[in-house]
N, C-alpha and C positions, 0 to 999 in steps of 0.2 A: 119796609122796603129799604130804607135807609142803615140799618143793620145789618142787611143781606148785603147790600153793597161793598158796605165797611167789613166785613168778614173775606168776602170775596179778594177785597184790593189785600187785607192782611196774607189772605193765604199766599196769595199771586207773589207777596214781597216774601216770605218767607221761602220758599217754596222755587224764588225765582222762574216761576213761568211766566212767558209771555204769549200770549194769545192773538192772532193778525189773521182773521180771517181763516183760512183753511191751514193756516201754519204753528205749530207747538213748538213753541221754545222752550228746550231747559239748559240753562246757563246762568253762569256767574259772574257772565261779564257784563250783563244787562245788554248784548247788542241784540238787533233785531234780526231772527230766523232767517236762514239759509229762505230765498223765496222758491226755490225748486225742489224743497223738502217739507216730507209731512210732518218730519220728528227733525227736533236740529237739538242733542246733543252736546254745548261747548261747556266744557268746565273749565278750560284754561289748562296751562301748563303744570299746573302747580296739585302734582296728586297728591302732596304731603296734608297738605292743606284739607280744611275738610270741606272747601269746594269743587277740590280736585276728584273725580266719579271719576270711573269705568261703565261698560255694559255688561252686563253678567246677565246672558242668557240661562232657561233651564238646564241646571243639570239632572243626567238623567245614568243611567246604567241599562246600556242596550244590549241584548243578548247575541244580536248580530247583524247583517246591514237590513235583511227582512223582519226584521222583529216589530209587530203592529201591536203588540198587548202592552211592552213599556206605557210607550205613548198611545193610547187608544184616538184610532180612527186621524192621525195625521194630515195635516194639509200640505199640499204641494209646494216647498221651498219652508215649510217651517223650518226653523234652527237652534238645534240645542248644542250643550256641551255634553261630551259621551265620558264619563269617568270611568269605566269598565273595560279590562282585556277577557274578549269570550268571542265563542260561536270555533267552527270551522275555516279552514280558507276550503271556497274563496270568498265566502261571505264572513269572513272574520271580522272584529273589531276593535280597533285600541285607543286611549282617551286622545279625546280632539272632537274639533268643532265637524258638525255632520248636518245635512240638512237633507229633507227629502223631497224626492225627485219625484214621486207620484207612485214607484214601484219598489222604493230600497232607498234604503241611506248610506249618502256620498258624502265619503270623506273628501274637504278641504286640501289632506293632502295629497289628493289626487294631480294639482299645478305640483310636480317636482319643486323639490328643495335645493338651495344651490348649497347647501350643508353637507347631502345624503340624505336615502329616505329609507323608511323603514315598514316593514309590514307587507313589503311590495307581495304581487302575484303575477307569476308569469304567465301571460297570456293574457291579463286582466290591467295589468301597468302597464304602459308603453310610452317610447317617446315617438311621434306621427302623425298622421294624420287616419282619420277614417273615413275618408270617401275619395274619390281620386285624382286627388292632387298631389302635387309634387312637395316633398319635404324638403326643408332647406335650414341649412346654417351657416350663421353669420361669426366673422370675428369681426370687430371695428367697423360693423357695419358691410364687411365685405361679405359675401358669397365663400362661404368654407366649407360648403358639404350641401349633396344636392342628392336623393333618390327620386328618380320619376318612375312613372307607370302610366304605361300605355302611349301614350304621344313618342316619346322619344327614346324612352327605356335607357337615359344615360345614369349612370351612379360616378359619383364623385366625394370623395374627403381629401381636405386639403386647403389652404390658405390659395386662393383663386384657382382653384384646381377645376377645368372647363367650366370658366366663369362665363366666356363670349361666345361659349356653343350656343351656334343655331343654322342653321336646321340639321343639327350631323345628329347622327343615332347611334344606341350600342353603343357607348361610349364608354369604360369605364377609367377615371383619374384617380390616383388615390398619392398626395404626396404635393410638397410646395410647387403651385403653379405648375402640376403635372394637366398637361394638353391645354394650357395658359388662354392658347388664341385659338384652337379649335371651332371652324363654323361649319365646314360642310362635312368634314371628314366621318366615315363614319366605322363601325367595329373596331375602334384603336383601343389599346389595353397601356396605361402608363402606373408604374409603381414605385414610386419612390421623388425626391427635390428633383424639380427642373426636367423630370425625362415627360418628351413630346413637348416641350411648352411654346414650340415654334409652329408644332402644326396646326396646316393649315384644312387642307382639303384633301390630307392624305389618309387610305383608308388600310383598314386591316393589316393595321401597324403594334406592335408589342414590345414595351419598354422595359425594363428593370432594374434599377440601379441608378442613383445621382447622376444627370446630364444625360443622361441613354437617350440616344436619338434628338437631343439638344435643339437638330440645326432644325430637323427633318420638316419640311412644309407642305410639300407636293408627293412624296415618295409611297411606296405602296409595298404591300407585304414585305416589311422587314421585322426583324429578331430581332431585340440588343438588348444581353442578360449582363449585365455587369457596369460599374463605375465608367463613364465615359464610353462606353462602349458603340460605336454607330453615333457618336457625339456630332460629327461633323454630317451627316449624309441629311443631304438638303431633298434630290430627286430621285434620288437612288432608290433600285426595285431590288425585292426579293434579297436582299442580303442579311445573312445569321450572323451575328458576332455573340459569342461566349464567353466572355475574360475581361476583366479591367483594361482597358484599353483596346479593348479587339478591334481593327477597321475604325480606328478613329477618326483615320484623317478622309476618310471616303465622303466624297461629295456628288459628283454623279456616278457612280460605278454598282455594277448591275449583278444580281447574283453570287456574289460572294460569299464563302463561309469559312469563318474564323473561328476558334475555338482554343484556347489557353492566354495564358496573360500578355500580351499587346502582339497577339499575332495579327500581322496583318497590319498592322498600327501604321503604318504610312500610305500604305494602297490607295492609289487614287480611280484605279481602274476594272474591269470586270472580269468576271470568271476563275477567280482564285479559289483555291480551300487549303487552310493549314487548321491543321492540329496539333497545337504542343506549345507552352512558353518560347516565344520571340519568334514563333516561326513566320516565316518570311517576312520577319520585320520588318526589313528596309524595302520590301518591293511596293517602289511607285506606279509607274505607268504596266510593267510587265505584266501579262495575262496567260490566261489559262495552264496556270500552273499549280503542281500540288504540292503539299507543303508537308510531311508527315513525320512529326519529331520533335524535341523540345532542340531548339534553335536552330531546325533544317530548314537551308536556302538562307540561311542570313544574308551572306553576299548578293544575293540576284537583287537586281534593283530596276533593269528594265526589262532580263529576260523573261520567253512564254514559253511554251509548249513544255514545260521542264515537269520533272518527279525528281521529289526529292522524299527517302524514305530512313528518316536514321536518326540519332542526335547527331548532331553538327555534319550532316549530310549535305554537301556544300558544292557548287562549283569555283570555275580557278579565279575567275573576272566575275564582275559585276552583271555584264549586258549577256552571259552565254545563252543562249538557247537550246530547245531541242534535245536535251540530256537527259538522260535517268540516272539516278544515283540509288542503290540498295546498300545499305553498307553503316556504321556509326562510324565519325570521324573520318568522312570519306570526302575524297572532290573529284571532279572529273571536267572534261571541257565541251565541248559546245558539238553538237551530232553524235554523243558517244553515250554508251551506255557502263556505267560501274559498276561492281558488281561483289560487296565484302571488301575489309579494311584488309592495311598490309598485316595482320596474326592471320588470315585465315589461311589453312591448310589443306583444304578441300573443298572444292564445290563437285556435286554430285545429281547425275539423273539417269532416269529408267533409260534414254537415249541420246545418242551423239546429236548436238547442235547442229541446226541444219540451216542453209545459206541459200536463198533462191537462186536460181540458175535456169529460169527457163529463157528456153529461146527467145521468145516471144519480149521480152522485154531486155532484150542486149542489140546492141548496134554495134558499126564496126569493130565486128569479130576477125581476127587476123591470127593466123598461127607464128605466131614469132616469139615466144617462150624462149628462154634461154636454158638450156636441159646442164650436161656439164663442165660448159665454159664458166658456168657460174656454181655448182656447186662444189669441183673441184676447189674452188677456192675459199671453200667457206670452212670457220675450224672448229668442231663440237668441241664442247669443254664441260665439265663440274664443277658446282660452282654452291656459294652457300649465299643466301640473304643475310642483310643486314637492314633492320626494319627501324631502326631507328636511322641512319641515313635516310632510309626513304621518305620518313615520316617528315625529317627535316628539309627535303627539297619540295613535298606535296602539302606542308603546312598540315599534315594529317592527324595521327593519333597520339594527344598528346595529355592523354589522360594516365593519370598512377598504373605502376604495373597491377597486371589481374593475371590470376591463376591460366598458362597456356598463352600469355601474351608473345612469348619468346621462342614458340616449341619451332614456328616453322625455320628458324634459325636453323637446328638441329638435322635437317633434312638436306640431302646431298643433291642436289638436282643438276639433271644434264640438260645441256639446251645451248645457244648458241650468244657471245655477246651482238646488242642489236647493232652496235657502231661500225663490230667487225663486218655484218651482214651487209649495211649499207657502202663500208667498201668495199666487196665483194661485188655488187649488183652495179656498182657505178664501173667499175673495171672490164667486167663484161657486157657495158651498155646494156644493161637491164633496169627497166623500171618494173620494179619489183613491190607486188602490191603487201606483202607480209610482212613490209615495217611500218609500225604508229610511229610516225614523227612528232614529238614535243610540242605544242602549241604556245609555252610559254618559255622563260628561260629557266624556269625551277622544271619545267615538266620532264616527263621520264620518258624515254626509248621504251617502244613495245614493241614484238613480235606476234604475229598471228600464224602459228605454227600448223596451221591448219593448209598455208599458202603455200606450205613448202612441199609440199604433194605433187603440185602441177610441174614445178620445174626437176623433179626426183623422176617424174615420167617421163618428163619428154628426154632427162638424161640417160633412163633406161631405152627408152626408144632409139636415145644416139649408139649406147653402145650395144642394143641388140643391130642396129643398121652393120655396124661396124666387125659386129664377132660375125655376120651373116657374109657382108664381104672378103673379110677372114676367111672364113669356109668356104666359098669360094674359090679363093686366090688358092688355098690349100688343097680343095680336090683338082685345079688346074693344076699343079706342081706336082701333084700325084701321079697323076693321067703322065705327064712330061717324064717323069720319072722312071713309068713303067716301061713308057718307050725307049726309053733310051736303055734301061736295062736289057730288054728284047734283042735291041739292034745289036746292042756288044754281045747277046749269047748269039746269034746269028755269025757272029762274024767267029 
């Protein structure tokens, strides 16, 4: 017995195990076993040394992850090392440590590597979850990416990118702090730094581009495609901005649509639409206006009712209203319609323009036309344009000559000057509706040659009154004539 002893304590010291009850120690440091382990492993740091050990499991050559004939009859979590590349995908295999799972052997490097991984199978590798939960990632411990399913169906990537949604749904963020403070809002779409990162409980909203929609909290079905674009609009409904800068500065203003680079860009107000770089750029408060041109309506800044259709399709003032402009390089002023730059040399249609005239909507009608007390005094003349003058009094077109810029020069036109018309009309006490008065001190003299009709009549009407009298006075001195002839053949 004493022999068996003495062997026993030899091997123990050679051998460094230590034995404690249900616990195996092998180690070099003589400390006593891990107490929560069966096997305790320690050799110290020192692997050079030759108490320095590893574990070296079986190695083995598996022919694929179902292979049962390698290792016959496996147990569930046994572990070997796999030294073999063989089999098919998706039950391939390449060397590394594998252990089995009861039905197939799993690869270890199934937790990704922060390396790269190798060997992958699509459909078979992923990174998620399988059952239904929501996946999530973190930088710095923060929330940087979020797929759910079924509860709230929001997707988000992004460094706090709809970190404080809750209960909003539909959501999707994709971009720094895209839809940041998001709780109730729900269908909003953000893509890109900072766009939505204000909202709050505003829904079926769409962002795209750095700052897009910035302010927005409350607001509801907006567009903003581009850098800044809808940056500012905090309550604002329904408004599309397309363009770096488009509707920047919009804060409550409803409905508007913007589309080119900072059109709109000041608008504080509702019911605009421009399309084109800078169009209606400066309009603040002014509404319901259109804007159709790269920098048409620059000037408007509080007028509405306006169309503006051209490059640099412009009124005279800032506040005009109520105007239509068709035309590039064109302006007009406030109730009036334009209509082509000073080159054009024909406007044309299947029929003469037509003027309402019904009874029904005229008030004191009076016949007092002035027929040819006033037209006697009026002097036709020929006469040629000069379009660069006019350009220079209408701030007009003042872009490089183009092919036909100068033709209507070349054209002899008859017609009357409008200054001579207006003293004409003032002489014969006639207010006379067929001169455009200037509204500005650059603005031009117009005639509406259409007006001179009414008073052409009533001057035919004076001198038929007058050849009718005539004739008259003339078959009366006839008659006198005949008589008097008679008497002297009588006598």
């Amino acid at each position: 017995m004493k022999i068996i002893k003495l062997l026993s304590a030899f091997v123990a010291i050679v051998l460094n195990i230590s034995v404690q009850s249900q616990n195996i120690g092998i180690n070099s440091t003589g400390a006593t076993p891990t107490a929560s382990s069966i096997l305790d492993l320690n050799t110290g740091n020192n692997f050079a040394s030759p108490s320095g050990k590893g574990l070296m499991p079986p190695n083995v050559a598996l022919t694929s992850t179902t292979d049962v004939t390698t290792v016959t009859n496996p147990t569930t979590s046994l572990l070997v090392y796999n030294t073999a590349t063989a089999g098919a995908t998706p039950n391939n295999v390449i060397p590394g440590y594998y252990y089995w799972t009861g039905t197939q052997w799993q690869a270890f490097m199934s937790s990704w590597s922060l390396t790269g991984n190798a060997g992958t199978t699509v459909g078979t590798n992923f990174l998620g979850t399988t059952d239904a939960q929501p996946f999530m990632i973190k930088v710095n411990n923060t929330r940087s990416g979020y797929v759910d399913y079924g509860s709230t169906e929001n997707t988000s990537f992004g460094y706090q990118a709809l970190s404080i949604n809750s209960p909003g749904t539909q959501n999707a963020g994709f971009g720094y702090k895209a839809l940041f403070l998001n709780s109730n809002g729900l269908d909003n779409t953000a893509i890109g730094a900072y766009t939505l990162p204000s909202n709050t409980s505003g829904n079926s909203n769409t962002a795209t581009g750095s700052y897009a929609l910035f302010k927005n909290t409350l607001g509801d079905y907006n567009t903003a495609l581009g850098a800044e674009a809808l940056t500012s609009n905090s309550n604002g409904l329904g408004n599309t901005a397309t363009g770096n800068e488009a509707l920047q500065s919009n804060i409550l203003g409803n409905y508007n649509t913007a589309t080119g680079n900072a059109a709109l860009e000041n608008c504080v107000t509702s019911s605009n639409a421009a399309f084109g770089n800078y169009a209606g750029f400066h309009t603040t408060t002014g509404d319901h206006n259109t804007f159709i041109g790269d920098s048409a309506g620059l000037t408007n800044t509080t007028g509405y009712n306006n169309i503006y259709i051209g490059y640099n399709a412009d009124n005279v003032t800032t506040t005009v209203s109520n105007c239509i402009i068709i035309g590039n390089n064109l302006t007009t002023a406030a109730n009036s319609v334009s209509l082509g730059n000073s080159s054009i040399t024909s406007i044309k249609g299947q029929v003469a323009f037509s003027t309402y005239s019904d009874a029904r909507i005229k008030d004191n009608v009076t016949e007092n036309v002035v027929g040819l007390a006033f037209i006697k005094k009026l002097h036709p003349v020929t006469y040629h344009y000069n379009i660069d003058k006019e350009n220079a009094l209408l701030g007009g077109d003042k872009s490089k000559n183009y092919e036909g810029k100068y033709n209507i020069e070349k054209i002899s036109m008859s017609g009357f000057i409008a200054q001579e018309v207006e003293q004409a009309a003032k002489a014969a006490n006639y207010d006379f509706s067929g001169i455009d008065y200037p509204q500005t001190a650059n603005g031009l003299y117009g005639l509406r040659y259409a007006d001179f009709v009414v008073p052409l009549v009533k001057a035919i009407q004076e001198q038929q009154t007058q050849i009718e009298n005539q004739n008259k006075k003339i078959e009366q001195l006839t008659l006198e004539l005949l008589r008097i002839k008679k008497k002297l053949g009588e006598e």
